[in-house]
mmCIF file of the N, C-alpha and C atoms, coordinates in Angstrom:
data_MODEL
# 
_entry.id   MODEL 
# 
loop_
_atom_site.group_PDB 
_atom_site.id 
_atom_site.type_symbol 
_atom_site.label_atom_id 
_atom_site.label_alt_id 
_atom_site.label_comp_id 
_atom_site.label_asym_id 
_atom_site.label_entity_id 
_atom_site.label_seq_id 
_atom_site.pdbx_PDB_ins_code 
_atom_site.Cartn_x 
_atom_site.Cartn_y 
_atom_site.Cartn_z 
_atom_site.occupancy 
_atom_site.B_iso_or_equiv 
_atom_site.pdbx_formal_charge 
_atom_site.auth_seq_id 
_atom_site.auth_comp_id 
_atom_site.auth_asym_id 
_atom_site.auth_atom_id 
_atom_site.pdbx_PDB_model_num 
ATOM 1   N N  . UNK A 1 1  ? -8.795  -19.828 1.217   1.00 0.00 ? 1  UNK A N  1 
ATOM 2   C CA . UNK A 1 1  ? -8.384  -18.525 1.727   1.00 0.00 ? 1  UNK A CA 1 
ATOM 3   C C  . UNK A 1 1  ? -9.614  -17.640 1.848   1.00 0.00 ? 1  UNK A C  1 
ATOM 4   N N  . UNK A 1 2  ? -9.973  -17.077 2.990   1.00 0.00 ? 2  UNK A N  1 
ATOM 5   C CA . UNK A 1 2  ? -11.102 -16.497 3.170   1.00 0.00 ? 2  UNK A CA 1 
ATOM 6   C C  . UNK A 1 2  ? -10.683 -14.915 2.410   1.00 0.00 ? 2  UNK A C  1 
ATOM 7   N N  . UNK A 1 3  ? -11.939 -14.660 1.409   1.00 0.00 ? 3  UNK A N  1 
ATOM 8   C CA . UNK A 1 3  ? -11.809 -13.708 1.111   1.00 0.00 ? 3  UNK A CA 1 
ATOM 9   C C  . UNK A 1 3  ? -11.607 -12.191 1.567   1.00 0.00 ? 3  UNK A C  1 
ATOM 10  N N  . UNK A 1 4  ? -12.557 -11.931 2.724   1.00 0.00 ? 4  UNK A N  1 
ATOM 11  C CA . UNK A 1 4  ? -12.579 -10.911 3.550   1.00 0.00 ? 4  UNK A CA 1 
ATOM 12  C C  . UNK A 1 4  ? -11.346 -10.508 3.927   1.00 0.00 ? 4  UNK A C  1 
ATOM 13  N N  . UNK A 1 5  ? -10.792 -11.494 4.796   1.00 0.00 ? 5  UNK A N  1 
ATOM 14  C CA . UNK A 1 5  ? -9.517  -11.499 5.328   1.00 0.00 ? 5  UNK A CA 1 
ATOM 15  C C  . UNK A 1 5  ? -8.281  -11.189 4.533   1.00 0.00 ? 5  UNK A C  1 
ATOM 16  N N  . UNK A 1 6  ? -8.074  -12.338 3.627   1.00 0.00 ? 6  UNK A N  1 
ATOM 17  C CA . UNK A 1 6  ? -6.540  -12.483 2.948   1.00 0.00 ? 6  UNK A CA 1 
ATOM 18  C C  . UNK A 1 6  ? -7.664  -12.627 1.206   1.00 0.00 ? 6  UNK A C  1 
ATOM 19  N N  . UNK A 1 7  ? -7.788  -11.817 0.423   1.00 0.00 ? 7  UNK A N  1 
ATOM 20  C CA . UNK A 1 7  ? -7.987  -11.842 -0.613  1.00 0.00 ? 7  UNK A CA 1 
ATOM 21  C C  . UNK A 1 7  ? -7.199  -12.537 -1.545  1.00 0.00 ? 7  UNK A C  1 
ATOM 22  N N  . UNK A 1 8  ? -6.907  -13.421 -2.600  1.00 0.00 ? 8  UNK A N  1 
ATOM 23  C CA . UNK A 1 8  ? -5.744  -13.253 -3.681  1.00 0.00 ? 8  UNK A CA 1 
ATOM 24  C C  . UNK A 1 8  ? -4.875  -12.189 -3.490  1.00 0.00 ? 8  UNK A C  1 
ATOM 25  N N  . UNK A 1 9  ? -5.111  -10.789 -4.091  1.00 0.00 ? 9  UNK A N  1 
ATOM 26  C CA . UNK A 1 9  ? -4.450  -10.137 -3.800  1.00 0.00 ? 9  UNK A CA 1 
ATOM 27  C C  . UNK A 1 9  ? -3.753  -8.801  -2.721  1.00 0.00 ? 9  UNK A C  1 
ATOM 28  N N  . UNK A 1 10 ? -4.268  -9.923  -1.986  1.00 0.00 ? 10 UNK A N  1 
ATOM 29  C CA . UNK A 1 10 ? -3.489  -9.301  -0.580  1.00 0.00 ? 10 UNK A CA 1 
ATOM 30  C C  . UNK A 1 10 ? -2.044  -9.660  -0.346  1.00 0.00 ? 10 UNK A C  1 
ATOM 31  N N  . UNK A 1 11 ? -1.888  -11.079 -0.577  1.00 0.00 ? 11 UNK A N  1 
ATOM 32  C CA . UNK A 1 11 ? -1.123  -12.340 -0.704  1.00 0.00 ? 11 UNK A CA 1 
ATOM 33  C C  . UNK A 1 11 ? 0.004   -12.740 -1.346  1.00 0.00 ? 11 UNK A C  1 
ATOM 34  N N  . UNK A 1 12 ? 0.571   -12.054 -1.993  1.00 0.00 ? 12 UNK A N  1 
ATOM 35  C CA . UNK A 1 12 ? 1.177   -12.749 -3.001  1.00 0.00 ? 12 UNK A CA 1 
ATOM 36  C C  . UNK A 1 12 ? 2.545   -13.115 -2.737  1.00 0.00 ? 12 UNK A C  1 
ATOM 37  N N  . UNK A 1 13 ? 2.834   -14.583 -2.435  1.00 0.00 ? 13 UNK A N  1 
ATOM 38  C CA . UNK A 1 13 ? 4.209   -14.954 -1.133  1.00 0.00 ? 13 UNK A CA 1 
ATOM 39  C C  . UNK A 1 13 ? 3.698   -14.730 -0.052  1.00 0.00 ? 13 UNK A C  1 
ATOM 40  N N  . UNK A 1 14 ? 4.776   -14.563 0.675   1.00 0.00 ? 14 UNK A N  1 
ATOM 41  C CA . UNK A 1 14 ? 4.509   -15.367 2.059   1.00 0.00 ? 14 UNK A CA 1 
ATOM 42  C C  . UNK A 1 14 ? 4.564   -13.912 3.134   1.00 0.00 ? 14 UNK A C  1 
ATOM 43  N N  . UNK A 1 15 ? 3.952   -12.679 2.498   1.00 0.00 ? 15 UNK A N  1 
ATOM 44  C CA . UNK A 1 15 ? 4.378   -11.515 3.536   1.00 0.00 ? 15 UNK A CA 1 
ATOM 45  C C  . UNK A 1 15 ? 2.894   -10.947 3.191   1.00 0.00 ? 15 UNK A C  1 
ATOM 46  N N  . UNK A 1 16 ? 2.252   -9.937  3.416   1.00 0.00 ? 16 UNK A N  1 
ATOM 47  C CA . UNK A 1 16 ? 0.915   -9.350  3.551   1.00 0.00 ? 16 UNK A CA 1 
ATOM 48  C C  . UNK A 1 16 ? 1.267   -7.925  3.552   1.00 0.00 ? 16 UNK A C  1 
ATOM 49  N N  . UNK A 1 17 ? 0.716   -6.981  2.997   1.00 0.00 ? 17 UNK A N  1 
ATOM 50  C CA . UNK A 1 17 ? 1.177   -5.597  2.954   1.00 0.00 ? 17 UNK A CA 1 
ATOM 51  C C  . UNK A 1 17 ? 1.166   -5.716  4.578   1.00 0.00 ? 17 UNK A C  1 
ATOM 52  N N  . UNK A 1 18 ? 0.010   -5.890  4.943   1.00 0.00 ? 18 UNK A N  1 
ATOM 53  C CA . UNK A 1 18 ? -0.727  -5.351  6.875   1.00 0.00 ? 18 UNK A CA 1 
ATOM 54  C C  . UNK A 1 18 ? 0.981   -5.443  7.850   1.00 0.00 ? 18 UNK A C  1 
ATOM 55  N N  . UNK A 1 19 ? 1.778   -6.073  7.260   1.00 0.00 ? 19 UNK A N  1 
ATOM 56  C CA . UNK A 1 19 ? 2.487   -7.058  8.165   1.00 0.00 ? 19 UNK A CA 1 
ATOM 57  C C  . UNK A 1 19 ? 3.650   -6.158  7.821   1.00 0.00 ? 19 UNK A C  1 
ATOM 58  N N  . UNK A 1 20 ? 4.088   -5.775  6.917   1.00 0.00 ? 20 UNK A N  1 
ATOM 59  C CA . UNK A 1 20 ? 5.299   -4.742  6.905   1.00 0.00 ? 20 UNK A CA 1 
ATOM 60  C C  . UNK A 1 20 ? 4.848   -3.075  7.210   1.00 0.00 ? 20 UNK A C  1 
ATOM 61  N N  . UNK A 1 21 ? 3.681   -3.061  7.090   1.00 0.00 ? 21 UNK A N  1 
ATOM 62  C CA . UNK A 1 21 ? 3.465   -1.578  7.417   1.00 0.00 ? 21 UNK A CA 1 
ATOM 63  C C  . UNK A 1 21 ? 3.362   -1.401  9.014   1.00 0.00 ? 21 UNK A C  1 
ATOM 64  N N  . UNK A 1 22 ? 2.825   -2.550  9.311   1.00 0.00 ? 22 UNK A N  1 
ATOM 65  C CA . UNK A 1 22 ? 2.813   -2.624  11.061  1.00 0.00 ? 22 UNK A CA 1 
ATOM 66  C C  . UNK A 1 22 ? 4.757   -2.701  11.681  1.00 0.00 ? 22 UNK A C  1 
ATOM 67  N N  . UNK A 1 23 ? 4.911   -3.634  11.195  1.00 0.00 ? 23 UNK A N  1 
ATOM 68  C CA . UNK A 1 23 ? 6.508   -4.089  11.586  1.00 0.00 ? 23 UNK A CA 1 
ATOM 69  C C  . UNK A 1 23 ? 7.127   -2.806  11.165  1.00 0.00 ? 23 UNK A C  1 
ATOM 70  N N  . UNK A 1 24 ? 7.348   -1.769  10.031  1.00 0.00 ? 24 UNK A N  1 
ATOM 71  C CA . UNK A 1 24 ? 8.172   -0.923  10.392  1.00 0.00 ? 24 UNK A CA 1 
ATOM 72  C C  . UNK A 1 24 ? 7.371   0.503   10.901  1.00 0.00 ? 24 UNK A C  1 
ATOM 73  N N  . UNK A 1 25 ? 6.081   0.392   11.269  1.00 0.00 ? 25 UNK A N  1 
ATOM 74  C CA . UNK A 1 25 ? 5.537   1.670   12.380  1.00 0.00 ? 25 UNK A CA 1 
ATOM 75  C C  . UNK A 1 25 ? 5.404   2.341   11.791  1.00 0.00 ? 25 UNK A C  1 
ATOM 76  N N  . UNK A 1 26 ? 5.270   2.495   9.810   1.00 0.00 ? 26 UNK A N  1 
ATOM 77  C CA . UNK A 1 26 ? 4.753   3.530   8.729   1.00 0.00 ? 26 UNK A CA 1 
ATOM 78  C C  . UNK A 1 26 ? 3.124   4.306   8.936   1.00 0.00 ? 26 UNK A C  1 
ATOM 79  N N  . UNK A 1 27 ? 3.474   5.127   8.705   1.00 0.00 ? 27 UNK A N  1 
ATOM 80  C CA . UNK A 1 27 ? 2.704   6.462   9.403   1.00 0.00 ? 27 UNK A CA 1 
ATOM 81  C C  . UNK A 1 27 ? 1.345   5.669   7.880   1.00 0.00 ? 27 UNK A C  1 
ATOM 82  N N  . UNK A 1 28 ? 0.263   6.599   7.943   1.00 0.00 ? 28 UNK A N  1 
ATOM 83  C CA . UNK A 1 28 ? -0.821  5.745   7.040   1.00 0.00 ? 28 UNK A CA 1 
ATOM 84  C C  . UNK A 1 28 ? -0.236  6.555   5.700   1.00 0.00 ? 28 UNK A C  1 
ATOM 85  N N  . UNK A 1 29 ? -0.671  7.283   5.147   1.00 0.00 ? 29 UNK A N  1 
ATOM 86  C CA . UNK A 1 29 ? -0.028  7.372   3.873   1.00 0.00 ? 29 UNK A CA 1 
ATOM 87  C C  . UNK A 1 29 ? 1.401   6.561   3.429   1.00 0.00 ? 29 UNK A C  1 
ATOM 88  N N  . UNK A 1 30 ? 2.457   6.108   4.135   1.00 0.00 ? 30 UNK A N  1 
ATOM 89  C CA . UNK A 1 30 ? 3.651   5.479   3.665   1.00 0.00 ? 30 UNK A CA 1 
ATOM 90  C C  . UNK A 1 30 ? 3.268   4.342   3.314   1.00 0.00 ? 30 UNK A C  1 
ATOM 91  N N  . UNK A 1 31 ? 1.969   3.878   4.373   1.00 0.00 ? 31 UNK A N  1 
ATOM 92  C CA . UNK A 1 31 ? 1.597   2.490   4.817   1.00 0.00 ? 31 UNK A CA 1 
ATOM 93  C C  . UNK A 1 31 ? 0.976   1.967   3.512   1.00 0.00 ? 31 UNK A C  1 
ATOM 94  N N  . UNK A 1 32 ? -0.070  3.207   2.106   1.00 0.00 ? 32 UNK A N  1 
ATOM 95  C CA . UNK A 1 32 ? -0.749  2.872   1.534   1.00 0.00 ? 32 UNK A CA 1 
ATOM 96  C C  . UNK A 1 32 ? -0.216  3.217   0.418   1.00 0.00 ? 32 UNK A C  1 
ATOM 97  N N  . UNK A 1 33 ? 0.899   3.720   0.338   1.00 0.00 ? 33 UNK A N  1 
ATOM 98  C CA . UNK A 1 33 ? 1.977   3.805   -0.787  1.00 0.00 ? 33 UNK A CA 1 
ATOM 99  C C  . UNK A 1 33 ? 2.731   1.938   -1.178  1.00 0.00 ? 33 UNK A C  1 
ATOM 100 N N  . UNK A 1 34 ? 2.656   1.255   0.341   1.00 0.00 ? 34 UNK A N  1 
ATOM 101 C CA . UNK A 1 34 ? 3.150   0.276   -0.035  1.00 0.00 ? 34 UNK A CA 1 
ATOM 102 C C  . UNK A 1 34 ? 2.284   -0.480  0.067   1.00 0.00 ? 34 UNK A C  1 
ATOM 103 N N  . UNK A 1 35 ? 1.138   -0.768  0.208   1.00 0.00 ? 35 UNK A N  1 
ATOM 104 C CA . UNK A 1 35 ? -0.234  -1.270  0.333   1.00 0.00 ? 35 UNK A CA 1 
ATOM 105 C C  . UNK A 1 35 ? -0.460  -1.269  -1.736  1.00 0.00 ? 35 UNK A C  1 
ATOM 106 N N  . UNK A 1 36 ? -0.246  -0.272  -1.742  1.00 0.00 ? 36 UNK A N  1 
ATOM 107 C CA . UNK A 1 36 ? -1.124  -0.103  -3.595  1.00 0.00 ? 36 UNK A CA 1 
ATOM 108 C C  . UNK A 1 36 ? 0.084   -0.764  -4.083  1.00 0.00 ? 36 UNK A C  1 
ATOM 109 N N  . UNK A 1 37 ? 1.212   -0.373  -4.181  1.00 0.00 ? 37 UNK A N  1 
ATOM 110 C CA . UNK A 1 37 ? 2.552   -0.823  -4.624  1.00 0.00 ? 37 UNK A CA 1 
ATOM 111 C C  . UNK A 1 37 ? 2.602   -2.468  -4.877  1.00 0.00 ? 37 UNK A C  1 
ATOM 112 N N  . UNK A 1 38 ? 2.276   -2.890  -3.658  1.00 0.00 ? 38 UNK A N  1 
ATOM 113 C CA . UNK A 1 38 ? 2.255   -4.323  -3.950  1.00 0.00 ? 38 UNK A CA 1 
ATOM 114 C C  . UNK A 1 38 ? 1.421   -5.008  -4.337  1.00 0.00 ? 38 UNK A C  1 
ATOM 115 N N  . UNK A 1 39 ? 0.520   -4.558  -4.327  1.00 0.00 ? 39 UNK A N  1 
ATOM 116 C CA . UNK A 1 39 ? -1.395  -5.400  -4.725  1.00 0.00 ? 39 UNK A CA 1 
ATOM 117 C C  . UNK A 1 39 ? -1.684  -4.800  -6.442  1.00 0.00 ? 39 UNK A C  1 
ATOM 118 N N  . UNK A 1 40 ? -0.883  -3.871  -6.776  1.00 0.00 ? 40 UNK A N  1 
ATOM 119 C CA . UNK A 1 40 ? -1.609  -3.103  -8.229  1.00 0.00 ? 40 UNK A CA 1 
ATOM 120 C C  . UNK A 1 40 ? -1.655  -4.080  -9.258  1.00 0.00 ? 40 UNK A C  1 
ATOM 121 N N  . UNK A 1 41 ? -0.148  -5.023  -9.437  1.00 0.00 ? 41 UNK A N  1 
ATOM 122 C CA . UNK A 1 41 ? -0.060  -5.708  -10.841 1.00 0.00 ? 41 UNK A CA 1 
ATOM 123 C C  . UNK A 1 41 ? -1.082  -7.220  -10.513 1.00 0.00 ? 41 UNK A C  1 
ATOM 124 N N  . UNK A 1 42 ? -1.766  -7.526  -9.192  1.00 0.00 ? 42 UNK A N  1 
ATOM 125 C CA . UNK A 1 42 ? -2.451  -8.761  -8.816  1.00 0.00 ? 42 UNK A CA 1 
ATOM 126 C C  . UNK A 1 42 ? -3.968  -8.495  -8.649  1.00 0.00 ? 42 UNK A C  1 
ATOM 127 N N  . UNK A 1 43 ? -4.680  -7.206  -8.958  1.00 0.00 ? 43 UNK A N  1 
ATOM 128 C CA . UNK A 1 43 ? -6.022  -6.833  -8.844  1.00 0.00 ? 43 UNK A CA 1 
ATOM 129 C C  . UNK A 1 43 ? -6.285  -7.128  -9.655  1.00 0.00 ? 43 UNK A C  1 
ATOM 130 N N  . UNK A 1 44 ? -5.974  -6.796  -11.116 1.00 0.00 ? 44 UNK A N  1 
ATOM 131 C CA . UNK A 1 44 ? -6.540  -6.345  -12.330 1.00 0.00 ? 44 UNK A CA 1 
ATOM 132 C C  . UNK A 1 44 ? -6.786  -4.933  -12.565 1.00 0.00 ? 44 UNK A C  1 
ATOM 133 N N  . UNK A 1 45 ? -6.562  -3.787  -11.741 1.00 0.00 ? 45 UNK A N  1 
ATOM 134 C CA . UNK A 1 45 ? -6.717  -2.948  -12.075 1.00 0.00 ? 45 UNK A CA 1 
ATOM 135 C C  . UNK A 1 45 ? -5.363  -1.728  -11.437 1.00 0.00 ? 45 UNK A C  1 
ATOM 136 N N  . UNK A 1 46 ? -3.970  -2.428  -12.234 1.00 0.00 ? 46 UNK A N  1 
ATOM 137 C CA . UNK A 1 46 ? -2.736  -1.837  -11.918 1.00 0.00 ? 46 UNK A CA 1 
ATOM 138 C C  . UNK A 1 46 ? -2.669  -0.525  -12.631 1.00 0.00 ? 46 UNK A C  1 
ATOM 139 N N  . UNK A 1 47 ? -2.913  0.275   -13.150 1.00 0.00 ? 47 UNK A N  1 
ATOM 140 C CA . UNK A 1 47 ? -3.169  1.782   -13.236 1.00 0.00 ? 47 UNK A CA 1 
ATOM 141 C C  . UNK A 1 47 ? -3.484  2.394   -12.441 1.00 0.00 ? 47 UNK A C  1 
ATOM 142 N N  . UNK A 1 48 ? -4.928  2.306   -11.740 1.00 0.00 ? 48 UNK A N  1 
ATOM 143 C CA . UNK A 1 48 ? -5.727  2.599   -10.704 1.00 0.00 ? 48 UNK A CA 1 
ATOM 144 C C  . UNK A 1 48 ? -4.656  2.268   -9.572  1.00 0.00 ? 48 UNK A C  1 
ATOM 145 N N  . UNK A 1 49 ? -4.571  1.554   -8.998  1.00 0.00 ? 49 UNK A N  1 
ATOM 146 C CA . UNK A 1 49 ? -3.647  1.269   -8.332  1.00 0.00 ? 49 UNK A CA 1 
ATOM 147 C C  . UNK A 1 49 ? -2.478  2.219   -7.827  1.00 0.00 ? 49 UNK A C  1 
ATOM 148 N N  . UNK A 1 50 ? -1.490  2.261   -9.263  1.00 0.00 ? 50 UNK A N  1 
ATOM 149 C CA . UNK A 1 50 ? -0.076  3.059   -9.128  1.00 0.00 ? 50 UNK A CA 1 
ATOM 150 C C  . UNK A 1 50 ? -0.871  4.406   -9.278  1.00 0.00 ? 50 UNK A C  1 
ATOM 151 N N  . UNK A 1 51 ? -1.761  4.994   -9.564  1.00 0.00 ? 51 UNK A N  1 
ATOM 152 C CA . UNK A 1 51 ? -2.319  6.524   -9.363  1.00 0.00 ? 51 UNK A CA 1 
ATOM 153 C C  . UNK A 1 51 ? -2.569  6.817   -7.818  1.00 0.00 ? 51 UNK A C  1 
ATOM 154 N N  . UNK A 1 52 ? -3.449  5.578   -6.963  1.00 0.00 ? 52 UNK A N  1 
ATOM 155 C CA . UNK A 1 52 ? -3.724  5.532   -6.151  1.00 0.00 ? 52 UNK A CA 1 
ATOM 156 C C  . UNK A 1 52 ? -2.231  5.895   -5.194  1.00 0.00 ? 52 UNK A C  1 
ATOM 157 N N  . UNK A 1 53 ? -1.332  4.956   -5.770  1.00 0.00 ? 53 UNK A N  1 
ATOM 158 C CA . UNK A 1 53 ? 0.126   5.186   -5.092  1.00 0.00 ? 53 UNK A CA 1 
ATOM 159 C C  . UNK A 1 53 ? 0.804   5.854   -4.795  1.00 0.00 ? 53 UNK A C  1 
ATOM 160 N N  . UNK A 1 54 ? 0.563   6.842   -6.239  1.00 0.00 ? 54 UNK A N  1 
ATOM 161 C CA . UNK A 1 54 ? 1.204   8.068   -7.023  1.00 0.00 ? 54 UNK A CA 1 
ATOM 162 C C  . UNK A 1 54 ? 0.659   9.336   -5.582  1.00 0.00 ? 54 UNK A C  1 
ATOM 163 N N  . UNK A 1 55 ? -0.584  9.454   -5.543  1.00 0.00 ? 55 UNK A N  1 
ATOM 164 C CA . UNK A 1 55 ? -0.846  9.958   -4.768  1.00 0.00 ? 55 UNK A CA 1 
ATOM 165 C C  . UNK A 1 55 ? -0.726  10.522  -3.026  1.00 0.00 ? 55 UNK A C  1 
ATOM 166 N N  . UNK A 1 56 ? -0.904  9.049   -2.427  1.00 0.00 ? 56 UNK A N  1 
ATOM 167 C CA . UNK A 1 56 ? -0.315  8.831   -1.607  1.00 0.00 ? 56 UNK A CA 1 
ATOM 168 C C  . UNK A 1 56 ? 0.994   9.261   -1.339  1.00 0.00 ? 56 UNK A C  1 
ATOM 169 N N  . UNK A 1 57 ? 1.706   8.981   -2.277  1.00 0.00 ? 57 UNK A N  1 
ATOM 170 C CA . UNK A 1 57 ? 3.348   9.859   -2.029  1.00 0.00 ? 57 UNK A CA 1 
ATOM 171 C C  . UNK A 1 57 ? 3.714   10.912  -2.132  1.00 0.00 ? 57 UNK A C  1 
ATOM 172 N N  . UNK A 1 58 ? 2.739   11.699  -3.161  1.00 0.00 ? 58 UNK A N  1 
ATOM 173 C CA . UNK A 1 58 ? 2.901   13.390  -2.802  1.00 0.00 ? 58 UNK A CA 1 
ATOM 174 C C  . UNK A 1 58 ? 2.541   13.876  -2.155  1.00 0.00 ? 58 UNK A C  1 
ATOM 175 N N  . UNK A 1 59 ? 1.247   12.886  -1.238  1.00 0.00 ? 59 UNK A N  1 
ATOM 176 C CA . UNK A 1 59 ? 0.865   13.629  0.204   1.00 0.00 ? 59 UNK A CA 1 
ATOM 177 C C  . UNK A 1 59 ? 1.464   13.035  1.113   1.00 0.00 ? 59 UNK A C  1 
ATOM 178 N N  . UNK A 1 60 ? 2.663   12.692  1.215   1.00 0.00 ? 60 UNK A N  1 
ATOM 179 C CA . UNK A 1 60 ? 3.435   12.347  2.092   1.00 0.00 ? 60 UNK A CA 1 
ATOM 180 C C  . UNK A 1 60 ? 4.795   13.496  1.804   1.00 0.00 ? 60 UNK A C  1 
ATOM 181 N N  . UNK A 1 61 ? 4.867   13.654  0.539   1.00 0.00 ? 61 UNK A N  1 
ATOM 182 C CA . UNK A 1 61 ? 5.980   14.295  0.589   1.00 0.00 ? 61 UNK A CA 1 
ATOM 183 C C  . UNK A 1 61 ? 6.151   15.714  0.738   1.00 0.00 ? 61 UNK A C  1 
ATOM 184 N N  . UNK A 1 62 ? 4.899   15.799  0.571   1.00 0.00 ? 62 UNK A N  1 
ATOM 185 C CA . UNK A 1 62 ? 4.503   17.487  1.072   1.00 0.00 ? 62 UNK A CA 1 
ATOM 186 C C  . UNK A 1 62 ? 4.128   17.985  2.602   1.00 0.00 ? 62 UNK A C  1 
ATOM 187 N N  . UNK A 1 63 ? 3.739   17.159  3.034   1.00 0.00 ? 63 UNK A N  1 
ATOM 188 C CA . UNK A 1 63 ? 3.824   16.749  4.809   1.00 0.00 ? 63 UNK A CA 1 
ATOM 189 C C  . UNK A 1 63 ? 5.376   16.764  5.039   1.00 0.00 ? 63 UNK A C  1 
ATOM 190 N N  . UNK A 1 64 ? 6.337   15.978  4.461   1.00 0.00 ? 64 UNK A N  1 
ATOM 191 C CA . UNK A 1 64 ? 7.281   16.268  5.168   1.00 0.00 ? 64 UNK A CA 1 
ATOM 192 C C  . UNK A 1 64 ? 8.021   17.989  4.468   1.00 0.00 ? 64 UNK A C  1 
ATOM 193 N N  . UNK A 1 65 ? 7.794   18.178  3.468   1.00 0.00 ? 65 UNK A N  1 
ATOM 194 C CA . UNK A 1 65 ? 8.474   19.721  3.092   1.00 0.00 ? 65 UNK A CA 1 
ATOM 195 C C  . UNK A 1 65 ? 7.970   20.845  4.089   1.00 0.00 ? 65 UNK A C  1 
ATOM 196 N N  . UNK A 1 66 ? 6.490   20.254  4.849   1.00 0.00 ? 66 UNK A N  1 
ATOM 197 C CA . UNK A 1 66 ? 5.966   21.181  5.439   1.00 0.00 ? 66 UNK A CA 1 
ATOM 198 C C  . UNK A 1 66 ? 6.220   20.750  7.385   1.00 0.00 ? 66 UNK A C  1 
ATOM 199 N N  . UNK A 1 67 ? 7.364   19.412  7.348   1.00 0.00 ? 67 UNK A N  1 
ATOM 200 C CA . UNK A 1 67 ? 7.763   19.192  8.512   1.00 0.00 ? 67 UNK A CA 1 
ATOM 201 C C  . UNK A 1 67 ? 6.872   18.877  9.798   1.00 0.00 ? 67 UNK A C  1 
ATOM 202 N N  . UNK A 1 68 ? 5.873   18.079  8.730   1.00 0.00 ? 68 UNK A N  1 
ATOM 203 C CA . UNK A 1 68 ? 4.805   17.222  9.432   1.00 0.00 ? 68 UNK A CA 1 
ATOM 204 C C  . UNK A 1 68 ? 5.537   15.925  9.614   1.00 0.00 ? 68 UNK A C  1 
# 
């Protein structure tokens, strides 16, 4: 598995974050809410990760309170 491309934890089963964020047309913050979501507990560094996540979703959710 070429690293660049498909890392370990890009991977895990048979779906790729890239591939559901494209297929349902998630705006980039939704995209990297589920990007961190799925890769955090397969890095080694799942804290970092779900903060990274954590984040991402309050700047999504404040975009939409503000009807972005």
């Amino acid at each position: 598995m070429n690293t660049v491309d498909h890392p370990v934890h890009y991977n895990k089963g048979s779906i790729e974050a890239i591939n559901i964020i494209e297929d349902w047309d998630l705006n980039f913050s939704v995209g990297n809410v589920i990007k961190y979501m799925l890769r955090a507990p397969h890095k080694g560094e799942e804290l970092e990760d779900l903060e990274k996540a954590k984040w991402y979703l309050e700047r999504h959710i404040e975009n939409v309170k503000k009807g972005k």
